[in-house]
Biotite code that builds the C-alpha atoms (Angstrom):
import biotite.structure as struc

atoms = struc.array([
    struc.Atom([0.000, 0.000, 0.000], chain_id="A", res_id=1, res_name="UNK", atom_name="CA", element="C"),
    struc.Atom([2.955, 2.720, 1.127], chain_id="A", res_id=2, res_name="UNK", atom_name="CA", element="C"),
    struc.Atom([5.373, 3.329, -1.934], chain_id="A", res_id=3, res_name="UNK", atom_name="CA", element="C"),
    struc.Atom([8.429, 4.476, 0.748], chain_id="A", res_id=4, res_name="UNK", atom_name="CA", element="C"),
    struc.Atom([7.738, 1.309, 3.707], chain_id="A", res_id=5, res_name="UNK", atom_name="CA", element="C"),
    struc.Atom([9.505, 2.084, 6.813], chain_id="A", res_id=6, res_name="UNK", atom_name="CA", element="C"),
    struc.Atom([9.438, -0.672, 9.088], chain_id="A", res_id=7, res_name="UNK", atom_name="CA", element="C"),
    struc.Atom([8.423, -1.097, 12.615], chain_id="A", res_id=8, res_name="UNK", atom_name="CA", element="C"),
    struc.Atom([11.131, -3.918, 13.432], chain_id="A", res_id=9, res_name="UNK", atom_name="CA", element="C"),
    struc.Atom([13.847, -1.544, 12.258], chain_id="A", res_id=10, res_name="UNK", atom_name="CA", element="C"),
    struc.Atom([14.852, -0.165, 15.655], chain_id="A", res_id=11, res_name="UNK", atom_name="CA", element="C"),
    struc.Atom([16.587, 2.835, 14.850], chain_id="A", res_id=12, res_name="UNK", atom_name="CA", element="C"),
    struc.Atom([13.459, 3.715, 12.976], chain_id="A", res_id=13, res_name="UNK", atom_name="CA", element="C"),
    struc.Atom([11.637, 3.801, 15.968], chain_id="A", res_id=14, res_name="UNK", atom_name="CA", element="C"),
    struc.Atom([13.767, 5.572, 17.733], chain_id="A", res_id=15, res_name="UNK", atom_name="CA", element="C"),
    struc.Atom([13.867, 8.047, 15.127], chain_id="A", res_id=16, res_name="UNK", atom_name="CA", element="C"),
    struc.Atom([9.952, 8.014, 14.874], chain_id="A", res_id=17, res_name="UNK", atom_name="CA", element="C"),
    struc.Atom([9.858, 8.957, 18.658], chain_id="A", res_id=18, res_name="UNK", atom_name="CA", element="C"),
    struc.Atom([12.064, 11.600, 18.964], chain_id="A", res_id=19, res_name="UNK", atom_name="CA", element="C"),
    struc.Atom([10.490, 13.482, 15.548], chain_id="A", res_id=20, res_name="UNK", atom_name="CA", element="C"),
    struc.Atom([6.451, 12.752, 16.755], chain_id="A", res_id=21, res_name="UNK", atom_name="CA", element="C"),
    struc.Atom([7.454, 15.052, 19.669], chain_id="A", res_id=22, res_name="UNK", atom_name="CA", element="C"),
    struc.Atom([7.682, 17.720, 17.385], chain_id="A", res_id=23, res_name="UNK", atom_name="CA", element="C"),
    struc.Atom([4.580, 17.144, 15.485], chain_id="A", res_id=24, res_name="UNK", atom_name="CA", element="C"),
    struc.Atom([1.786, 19.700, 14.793], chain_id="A", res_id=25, res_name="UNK", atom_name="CA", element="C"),
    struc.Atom([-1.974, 19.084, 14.224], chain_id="A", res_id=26, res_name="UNK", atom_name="CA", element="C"),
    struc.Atom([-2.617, 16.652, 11.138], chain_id="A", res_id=27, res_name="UNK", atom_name="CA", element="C"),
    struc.Atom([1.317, 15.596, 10.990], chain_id="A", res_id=28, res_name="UNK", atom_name="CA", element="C"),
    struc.Atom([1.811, 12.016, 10.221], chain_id="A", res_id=29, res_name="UNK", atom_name="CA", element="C"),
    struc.Atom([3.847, 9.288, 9.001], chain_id="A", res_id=30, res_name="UNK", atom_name="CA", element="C"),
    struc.Atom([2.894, 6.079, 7.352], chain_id="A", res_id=31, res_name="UNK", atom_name="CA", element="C"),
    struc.Atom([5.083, 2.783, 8.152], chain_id="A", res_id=32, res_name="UNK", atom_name="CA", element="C"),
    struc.Atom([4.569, -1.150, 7.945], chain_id="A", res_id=33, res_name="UNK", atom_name="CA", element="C"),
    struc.Atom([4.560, -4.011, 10.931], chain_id="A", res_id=34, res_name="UNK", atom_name="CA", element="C"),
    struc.Atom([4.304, -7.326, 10.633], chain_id="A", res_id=35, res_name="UNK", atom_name="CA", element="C"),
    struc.Atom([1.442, -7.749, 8.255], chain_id="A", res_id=36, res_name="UNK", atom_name="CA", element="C"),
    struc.Atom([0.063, -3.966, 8.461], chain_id="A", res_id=37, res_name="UNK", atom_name="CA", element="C"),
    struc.Atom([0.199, -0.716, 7.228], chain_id="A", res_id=38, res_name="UNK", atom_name="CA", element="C"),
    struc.Atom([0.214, 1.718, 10.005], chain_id="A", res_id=39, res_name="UNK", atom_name="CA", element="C"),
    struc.Atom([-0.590, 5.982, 10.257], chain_id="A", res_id=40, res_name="UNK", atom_name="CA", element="C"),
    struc.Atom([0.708, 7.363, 13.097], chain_id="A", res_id=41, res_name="UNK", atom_name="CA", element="C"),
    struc.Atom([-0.949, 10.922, 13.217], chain_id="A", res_id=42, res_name="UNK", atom_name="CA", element="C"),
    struc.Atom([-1.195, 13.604, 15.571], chain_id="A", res_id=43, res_name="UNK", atom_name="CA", element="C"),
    struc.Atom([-4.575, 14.451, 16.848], chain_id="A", res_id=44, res_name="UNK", atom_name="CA", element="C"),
    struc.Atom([-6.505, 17.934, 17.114], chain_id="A", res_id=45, res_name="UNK", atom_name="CA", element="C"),
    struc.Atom([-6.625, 19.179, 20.615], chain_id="A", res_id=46, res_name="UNK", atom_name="CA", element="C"),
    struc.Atom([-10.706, 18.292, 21.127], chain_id="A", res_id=47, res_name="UNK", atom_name="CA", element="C"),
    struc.Atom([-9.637, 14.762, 21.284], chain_id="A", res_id=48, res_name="UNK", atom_name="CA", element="C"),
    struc.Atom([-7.414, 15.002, 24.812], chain_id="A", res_id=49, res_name="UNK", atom_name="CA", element="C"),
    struc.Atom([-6.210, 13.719, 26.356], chain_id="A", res_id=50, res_name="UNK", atom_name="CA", element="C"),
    struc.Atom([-5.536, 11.445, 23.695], chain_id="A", res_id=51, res_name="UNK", atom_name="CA", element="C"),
    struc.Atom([-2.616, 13.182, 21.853], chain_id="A", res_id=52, res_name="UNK", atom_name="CA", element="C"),
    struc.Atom([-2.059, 10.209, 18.722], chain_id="A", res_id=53, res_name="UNK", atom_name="CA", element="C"),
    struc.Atom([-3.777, 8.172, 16.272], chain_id="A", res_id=54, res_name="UNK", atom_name="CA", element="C"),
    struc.Atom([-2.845, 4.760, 15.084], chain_id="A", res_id=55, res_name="UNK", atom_name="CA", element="C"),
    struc.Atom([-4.774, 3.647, 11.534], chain_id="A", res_id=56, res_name="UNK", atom_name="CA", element="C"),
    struc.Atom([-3.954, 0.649, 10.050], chain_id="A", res_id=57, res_name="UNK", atom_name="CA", element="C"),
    struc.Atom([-4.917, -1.889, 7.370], chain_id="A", res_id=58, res_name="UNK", atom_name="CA", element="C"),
    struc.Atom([-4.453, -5.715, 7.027], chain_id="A", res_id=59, res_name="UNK", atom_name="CA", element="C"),
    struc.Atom([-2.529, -6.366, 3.767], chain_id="A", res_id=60, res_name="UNK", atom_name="CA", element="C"),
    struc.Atom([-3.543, -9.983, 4.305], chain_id="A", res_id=61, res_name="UNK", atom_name="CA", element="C"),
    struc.Atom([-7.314, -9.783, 5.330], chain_id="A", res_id=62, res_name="UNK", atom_name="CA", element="C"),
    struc.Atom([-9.652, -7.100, 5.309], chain_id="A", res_id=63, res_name="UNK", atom_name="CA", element="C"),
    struc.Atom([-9.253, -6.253, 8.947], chain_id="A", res_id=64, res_name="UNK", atom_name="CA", element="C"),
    struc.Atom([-8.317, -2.714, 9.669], chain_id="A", res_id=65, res_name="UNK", atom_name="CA", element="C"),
    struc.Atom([-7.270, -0.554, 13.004], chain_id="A", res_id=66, res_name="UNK", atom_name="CA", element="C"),
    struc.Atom([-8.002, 2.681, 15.004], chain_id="A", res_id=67, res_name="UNK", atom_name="CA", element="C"),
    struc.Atom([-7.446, 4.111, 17.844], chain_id="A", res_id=68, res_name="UNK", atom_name="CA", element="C"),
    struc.Atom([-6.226, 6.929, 19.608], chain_id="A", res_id=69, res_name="UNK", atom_name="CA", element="C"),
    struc.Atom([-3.412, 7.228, 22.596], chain_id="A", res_id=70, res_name="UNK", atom_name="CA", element="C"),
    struc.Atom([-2.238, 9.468, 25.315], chain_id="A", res_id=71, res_name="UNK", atom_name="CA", element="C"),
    struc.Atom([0.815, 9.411, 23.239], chain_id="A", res_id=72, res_name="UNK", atom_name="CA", element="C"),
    struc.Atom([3.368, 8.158, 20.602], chain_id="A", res_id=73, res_name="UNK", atom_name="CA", element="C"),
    struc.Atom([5.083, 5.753, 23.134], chain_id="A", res_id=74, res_name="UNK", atom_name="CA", element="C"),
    struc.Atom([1.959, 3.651, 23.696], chain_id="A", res_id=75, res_name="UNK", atom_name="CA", element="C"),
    struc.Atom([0.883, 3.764, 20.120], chain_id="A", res_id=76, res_name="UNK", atom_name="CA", element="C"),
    struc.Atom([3.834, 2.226, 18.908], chain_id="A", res_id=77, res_name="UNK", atom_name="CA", element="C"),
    struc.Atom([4.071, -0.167, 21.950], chain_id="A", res_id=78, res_name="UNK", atom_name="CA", element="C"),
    struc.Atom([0.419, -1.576, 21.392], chain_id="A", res_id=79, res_name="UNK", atom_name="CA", element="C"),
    struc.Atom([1.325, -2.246, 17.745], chain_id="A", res_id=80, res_name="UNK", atom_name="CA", element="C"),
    struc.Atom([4.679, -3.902, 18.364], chain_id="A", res_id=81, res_name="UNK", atom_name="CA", element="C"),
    struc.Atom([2.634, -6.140, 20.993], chain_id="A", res_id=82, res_name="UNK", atom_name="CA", element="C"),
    struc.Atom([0.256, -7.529, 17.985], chain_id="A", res_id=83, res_name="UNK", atom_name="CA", element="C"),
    struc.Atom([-2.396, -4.801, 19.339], chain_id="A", res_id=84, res_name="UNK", atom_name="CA", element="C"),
    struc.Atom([-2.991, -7.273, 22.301], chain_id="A", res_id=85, res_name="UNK", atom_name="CA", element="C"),
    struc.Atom([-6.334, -6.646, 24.419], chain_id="A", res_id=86, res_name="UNK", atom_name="CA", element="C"),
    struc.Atom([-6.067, -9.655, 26.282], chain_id="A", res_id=87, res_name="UNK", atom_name="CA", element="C"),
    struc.Atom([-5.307, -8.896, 29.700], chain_id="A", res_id=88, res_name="UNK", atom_name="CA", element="C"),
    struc.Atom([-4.711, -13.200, 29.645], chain_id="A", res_id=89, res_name="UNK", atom_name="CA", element="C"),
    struc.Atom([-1.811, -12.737, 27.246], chain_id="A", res_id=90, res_name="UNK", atom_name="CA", element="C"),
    struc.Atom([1.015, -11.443, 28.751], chain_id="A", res_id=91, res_name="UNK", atom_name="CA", element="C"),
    struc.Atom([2.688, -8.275, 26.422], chain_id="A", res_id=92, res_name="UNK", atom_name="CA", element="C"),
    struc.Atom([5.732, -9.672, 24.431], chain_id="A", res_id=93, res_name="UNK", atom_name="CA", element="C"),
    struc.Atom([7.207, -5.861, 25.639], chain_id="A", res_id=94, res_name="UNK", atom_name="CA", element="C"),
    struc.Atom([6.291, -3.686, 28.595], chain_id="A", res_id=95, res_name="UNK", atom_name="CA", element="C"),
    struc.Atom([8.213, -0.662, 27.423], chain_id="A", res_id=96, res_name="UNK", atom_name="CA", element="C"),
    struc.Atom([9.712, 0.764, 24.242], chain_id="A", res_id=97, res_name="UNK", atom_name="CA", element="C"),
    struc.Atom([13.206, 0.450, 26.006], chain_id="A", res_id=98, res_name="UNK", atom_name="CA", element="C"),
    struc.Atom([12.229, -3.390, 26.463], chain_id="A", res_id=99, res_name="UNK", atom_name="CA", element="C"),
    struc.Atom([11.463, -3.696, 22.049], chain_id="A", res_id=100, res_name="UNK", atom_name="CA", element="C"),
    struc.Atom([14.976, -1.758, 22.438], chain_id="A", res_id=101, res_name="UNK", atom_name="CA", element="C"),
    struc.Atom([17.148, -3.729, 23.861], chain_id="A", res_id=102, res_name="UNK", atom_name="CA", element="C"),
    struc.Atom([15.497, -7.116, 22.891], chain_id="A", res_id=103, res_name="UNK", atom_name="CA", element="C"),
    struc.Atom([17.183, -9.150, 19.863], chain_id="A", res_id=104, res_name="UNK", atom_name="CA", element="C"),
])
């Protein structure tokens, strides 16, 4: 779907990602693959806060898609590298972005 696919699993990426969203205005976004989706990150207008980021995505091997807003980048990211888990029975593969970090 994205002609230029940065990749979540590319750590240095995300690293990068995080330090630029911080500098984000209204409507700013950036449009990257994990796993088997393509992700928006995007930053929200003020009337939704506290919720500060949007994460949009599409299944590029179903017709499942994503949304959902965060407090901010950090969990965004983190929820996607954790397979968007909702399962409070199935433990997080990562607790923190430092944890996706240092991990091999």
């Amino acid at each position: 779907m994205f002609k230029d696919k940065k990749n979540l699993t590319n750590k240095k990426y995300v690293i990068d990602l995080l330090s630029r969203c911080k500098e984000w205005q209204v409507g700013d976004f950036e449009e990257f693959t994990y796993k088997h989706w393509d992700l928006t990150l995007i930053k929200e207008e003020p009337k939704y806060a506290p919720y500060a980021f949007a994460l949009q995505g599409v299944n590029t091997i179903g017709t499942g898609t994503w949304g959902r807003r965060y407090y901010d980048a950090n969990k965004a990211i983190l929820h996607a590298l954790n397979r968007f888990n909702e399962n409070a029975n199935i433990k997080d593969q990562y607790n923190t972005i430092e944890e996706f970090l240092i991990s091999k």
